[in-house]
N, C-alpha and C positions, 0 to 999 in steps of 0.2 A: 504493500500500500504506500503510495505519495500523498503527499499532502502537496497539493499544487498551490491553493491560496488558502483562505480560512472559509471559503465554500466553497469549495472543491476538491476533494478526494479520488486520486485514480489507481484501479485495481490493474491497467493495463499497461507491460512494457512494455506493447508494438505501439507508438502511439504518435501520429504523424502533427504536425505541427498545426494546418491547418483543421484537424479535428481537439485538438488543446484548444486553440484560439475559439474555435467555436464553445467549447463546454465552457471555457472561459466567460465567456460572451452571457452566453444560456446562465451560468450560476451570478451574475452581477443582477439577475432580476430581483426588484425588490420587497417580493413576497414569497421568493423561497427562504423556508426554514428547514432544518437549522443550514444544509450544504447541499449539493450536488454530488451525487454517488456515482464515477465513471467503470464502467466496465470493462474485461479485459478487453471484449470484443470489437470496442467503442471504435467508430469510422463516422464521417461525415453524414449530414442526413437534412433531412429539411425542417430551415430553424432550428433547431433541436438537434444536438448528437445522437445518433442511433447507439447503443449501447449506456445509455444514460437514464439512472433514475434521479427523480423531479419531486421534491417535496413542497406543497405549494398552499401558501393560506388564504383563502380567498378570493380565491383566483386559479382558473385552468388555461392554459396555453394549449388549443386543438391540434397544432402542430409540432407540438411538445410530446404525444401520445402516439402518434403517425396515421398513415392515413389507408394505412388496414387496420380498423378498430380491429381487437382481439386476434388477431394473429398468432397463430400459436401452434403447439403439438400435444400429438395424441398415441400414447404406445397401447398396445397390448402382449406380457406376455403369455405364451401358448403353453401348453404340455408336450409338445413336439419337441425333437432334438434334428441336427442334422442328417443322419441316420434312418429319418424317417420321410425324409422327404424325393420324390423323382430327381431323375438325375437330371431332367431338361425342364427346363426354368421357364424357356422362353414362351409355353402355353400360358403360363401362371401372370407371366406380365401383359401377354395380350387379352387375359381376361379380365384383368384390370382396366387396362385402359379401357377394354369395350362398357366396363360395368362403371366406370367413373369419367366423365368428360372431364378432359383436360386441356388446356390451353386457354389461353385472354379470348373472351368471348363465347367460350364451351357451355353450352346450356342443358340442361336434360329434359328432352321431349315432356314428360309429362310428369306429374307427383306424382310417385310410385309410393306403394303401401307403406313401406318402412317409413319414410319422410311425412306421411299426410298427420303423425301427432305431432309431429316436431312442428312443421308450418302452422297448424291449427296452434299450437303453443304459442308462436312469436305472434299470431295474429292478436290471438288474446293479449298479449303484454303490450305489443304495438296501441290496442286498443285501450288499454289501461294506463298508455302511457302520451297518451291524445294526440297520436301523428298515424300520419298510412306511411307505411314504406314504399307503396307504387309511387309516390309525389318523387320518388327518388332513383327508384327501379322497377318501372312496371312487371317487368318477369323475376321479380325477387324469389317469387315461390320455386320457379325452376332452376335458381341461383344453388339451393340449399342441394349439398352431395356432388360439388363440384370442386375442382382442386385448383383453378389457376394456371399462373407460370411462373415464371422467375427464377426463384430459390424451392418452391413450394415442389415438394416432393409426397411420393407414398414408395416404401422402401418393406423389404423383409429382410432382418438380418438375425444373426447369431452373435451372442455372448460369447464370455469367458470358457463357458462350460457347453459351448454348442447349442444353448438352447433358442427356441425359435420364438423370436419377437417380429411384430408386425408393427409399424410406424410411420406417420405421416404429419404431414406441415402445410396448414394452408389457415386461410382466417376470413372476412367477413366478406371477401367477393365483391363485385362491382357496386354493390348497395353502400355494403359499409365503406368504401372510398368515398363516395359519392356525398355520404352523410358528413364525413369529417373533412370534402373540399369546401360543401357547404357551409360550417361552422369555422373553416378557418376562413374564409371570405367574409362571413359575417363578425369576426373578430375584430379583422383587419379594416370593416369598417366603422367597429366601436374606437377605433382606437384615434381615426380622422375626423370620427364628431367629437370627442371627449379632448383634442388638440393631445394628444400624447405623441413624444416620437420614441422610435424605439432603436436599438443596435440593431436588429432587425425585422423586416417586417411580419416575418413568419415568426415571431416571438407573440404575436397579436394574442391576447387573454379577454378570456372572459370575466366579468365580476361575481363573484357570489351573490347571490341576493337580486339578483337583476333576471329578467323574464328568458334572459338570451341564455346567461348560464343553466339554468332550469329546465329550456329543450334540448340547450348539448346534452347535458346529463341524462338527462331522459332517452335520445337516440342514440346516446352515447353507450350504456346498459342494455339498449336492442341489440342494436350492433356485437355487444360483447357476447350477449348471451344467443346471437346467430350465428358466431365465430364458430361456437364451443358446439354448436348442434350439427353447425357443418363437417367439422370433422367426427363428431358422434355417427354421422350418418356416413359418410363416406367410408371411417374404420367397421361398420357394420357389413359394408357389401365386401369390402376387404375379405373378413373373416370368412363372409359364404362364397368369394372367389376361391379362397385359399381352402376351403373345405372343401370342397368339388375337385380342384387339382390334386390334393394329397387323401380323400376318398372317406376322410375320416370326420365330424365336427369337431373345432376346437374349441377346449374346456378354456376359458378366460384365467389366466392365474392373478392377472393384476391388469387393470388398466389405468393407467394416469393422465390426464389432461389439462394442459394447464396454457394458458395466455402468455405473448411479453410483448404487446402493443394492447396498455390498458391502463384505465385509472379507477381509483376503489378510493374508498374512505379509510383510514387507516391510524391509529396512532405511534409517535417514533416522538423521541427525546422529550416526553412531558406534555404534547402537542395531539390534537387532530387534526391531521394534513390531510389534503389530494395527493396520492401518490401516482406518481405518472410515472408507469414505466413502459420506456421507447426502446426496445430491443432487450429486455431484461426477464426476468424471471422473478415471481416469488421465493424467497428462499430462508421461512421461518423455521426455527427448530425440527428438524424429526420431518418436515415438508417434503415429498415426492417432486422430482422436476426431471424433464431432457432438453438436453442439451447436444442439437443436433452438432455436426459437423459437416463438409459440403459433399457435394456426391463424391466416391471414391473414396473417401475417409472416412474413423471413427466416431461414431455417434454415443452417447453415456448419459445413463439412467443415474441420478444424483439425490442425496439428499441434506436438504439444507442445514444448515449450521447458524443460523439467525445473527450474523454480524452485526450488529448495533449501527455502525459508521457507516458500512452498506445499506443501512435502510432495509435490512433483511431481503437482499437481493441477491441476482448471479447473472452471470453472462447467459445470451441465451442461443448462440451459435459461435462461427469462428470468424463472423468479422469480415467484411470486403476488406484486401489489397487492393484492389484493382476497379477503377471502373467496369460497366459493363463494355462500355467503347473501347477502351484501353487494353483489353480482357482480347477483344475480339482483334484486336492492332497487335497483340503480342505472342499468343500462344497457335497453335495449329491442330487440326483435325485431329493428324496420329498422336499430338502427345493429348490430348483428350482421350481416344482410346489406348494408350500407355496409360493413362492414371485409373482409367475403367477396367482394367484386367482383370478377368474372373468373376466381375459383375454383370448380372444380364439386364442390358439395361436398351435405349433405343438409341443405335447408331446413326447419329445425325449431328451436324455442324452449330443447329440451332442450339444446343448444349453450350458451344464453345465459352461463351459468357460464365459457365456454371464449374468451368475446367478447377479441381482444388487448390492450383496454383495465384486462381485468381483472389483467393481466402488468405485469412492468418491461418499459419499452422496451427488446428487446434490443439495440437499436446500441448504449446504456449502457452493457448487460452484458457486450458484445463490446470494448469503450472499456477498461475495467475490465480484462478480461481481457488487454490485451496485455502485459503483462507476462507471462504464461502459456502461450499460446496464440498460433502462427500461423495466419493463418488461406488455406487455400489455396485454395475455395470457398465462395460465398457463392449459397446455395437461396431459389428463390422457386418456393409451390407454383400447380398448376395442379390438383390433383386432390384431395379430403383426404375419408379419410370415418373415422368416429369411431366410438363408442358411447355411445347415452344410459344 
């Protein structure tokens, strides 16, 4: 741990100049209490360092949180070992893909049976919570059981001990971006009637007590809790793909779910803060968390250690190196398939952006983190399929 200034704390020794200056930047706001929690993983982001928890009084910053409300991962693991599994993979990830649309703009034909309590669920809250989400995404309902692109993976991999975990990463889909461009536009215009200037403009807050805080909030907890249904329902078709190809049903041994694009109510040093965390993890006492790593590397099942100066938090991946442009201007095809060896995954360039070289080494990030984080498994994949 550093102490950078007297609000600001960093857990990360990869840590590039112009992502300091920003957490820098980000912790001079003058309603965070008590400091700014930097994580190992911490890289530039918008407004706000990604890897960065935000403790904040009276006030939320929309683009402090990011702009995948609830983004996050989901494990399950299985009673299978590798041992029991076919030796060819490659049916198992094309019935993934067929049973999970993936890609920016991937939508599924209809609400199917598993999803129609989950939608009926959000509808009610949405309703309870006095907004439509069609004002925002008309096809929100065939949003739900969908994976994305990006970083946003669904992967099968093997522990320490062979055993077979299922796990995926995705969060609030084109609704929940939509919810949080909208409230940081409306920020950024409280902050031009109210004559505030700020370091920057994606720093734009909301006030407590004021009508505008009150609907982020409010769409803001949709959004989280359609993050958390999305991948509920996507690790659901998971399991019955993966039952069908291995011929057997899988008994659940544990399943963990957990957000790091979120804000909650929370208390830390004597205070009730907004805790906003922008690429971070819960990581209280005894807490379950994953903490993925990029395709081709290690993924780990952890459990928190409640660091106080953390904000009872943790990294909650390895961290961009690299732009995505930069990414795509520096690395090539075959070392993309060099760093995939022995995973089955989908032979395509559109990857290239996702290559592990373009990440911090997570052992680094994982190094970094022990202060924060035990770690009680340690995932290598055998299966990963993505979205261009």
């Amino acid at each position: 741990m550093e102490k950078i200034t007297a609000r600001l704390f960093s857990w990360a020794s990869l840590l590039e100049d112009k992502t300091e200056q920003q957490a820098r930047t980000t912790s001079t706001m003058p309603f965070i209490y008590p400091h700014l929690a930097l994580m190992p993983d911490a890289h530039l982001g918008l407004g706000a360092t990604v890897g960065s928890v935000i403790p904040t009084l009276g006030a939320v910053m929309p683009a402090a949180v990011g702009v995948d409300i609830g983004c996050g991962m989901i494990a399950v693991r299985t009673q299978f070992t590798a041992d029991d599994l076919p030796s060819d993979r490659r049916p198992l990830r094309e019935q993934i893909e067929r049973a999970v649309p993936t890609s920016a703009g991937a939508y599924n034909r209809k609400v199917v049976a598993t999803a129609e309590p989950r939608v009926a669920e959000l509808e009610a809250l949405a309703a309870e919570s006095g907004f439509d989400p069609a004002s925002y995404a008309r096809n929100w309902q065939l949003q739900l059981g969908t994976l994305g692109s990006g970083n946003h993976f669904i992967e099968v991999s093997l522990d320490e001990t062979d055993a077979v975990w299922l796990f995926l990463h995705s969060g609030s889909r084109g609704v929940g971006n939509r919810i949080a461009q909208a409230h940081i536009r409306i920020a950024q215009a409280a902050m031009k009637r109210w004559w505030i200037t700020l370091p920057d403009p994606d720093l734009a807050y909301l006030v407590e007590g004021t009508a505008e805080f009150d609907r982020y909030i409010a769409e803001l907890g949709w959004a989280q809790r359609f993050a958390l249904l999305n991948r509920e329902e996507m690790m659901d078709r998971v399991v019955r793909q993966f039952t069908d190809w291995v011929g057997s049903p899988v008994e659940e041994q544990e399943r963990i779910n957990c957000h790091h694009n979120f804000t909650q109510r929370e208390r830390h040093f004597g205070k009730d803060v907004w805790l906003s965390r922008k690429g971070a993890i819960s990581a209280r006492a005894g807490q379950a968390g994953l903490i993925p790593g990029s395709m081709g590397t290690a993924s780990y099942v952890v459990e928190g250690k409640g660091h106080p100066v953390a904000l009872e938090s943790s990294p909650h991946g390895a961290g961009r190196a690299y732009s995505r442009s930069a990414a795509r201007r520096k690395f090539t095809h075959d070392e993309l398939r060099t760093a995939m060896e022995g995973i089955e995954y989908r032979d395509t360039d559109a990857f290239l952006d996702e290559i592990p070289a373009a990440y911090k080494p997570i052992d680094q990030v994982m190094a970094d983190a022990a202060e924060l984080v035990t770690i009680r498994h340690t995932l290598r994949q055998i299966v990963n399929v993505k979205g261009d």
